[in-house]
N, C-alpha and C positions, 0 to 999 in steps of 0.2 A: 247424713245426706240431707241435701235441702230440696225446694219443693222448685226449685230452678228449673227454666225453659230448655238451659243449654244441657243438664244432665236429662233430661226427658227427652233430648234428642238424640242424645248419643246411645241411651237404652235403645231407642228407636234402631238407631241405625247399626251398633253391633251386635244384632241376632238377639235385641230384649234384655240383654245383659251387660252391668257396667261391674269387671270386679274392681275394687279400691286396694290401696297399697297394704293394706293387714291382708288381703286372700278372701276380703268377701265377697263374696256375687250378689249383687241386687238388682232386684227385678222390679217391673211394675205392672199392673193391673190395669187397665183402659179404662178408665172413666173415674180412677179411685186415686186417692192423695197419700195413699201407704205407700211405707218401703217396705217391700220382702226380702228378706237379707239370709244367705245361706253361708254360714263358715262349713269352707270345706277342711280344714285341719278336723275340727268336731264333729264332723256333719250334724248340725244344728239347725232348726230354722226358726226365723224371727219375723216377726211383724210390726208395724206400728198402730195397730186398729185397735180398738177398744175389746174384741171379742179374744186376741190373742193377749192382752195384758192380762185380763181377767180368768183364762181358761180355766185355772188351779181350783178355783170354784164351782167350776161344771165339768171336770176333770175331761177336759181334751187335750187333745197333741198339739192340732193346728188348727188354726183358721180356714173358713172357705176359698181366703186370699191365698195362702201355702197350696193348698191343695190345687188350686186352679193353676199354677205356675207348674205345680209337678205335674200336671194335667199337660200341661200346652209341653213340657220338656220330654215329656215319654211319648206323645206323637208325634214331636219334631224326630224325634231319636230313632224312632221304629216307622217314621214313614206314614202313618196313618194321619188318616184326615178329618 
């Protein structure tokens, strides 16, 4: 994924999410230059931030950026605000 006007618009405009031809879903973050990327065959999640390459050394899962996304998709999904 590149850091293009026209895939930030279309994240924009289909409900935050663009998936691509392999089945992954990426997302983005307001104000932040990452791609959050989810394979749904794996259920996996990926980031491109510095805090997600490095985790293995502070032994985390995700990033703030992952977490935030699973944030915003479990109160779209459940209606909460």
């Amino acid at each position: 994924m590149s850091n293009h006007p026209l895939v930030e618009k279309v994240i924009e405009i289909f409900d935050g999410v663009l998936i691509d031809e392999y089945g992954w879903e990426h997302y983005k973050v307001v104000g932040k230059p990452y791609d959050i990327r989810f394979d749904r065959s794996r259920l996996e999640w990926a980031c491109d931030c510095p805090a997600f390459k490095f985790r293995r050394k502070h032994k985390i899962r995700y990033c703030k950026h992952i977490l935030e996304v699973q944030e915003r998709n479990y109160k779209r999904r459940y209606n909460e605000s």
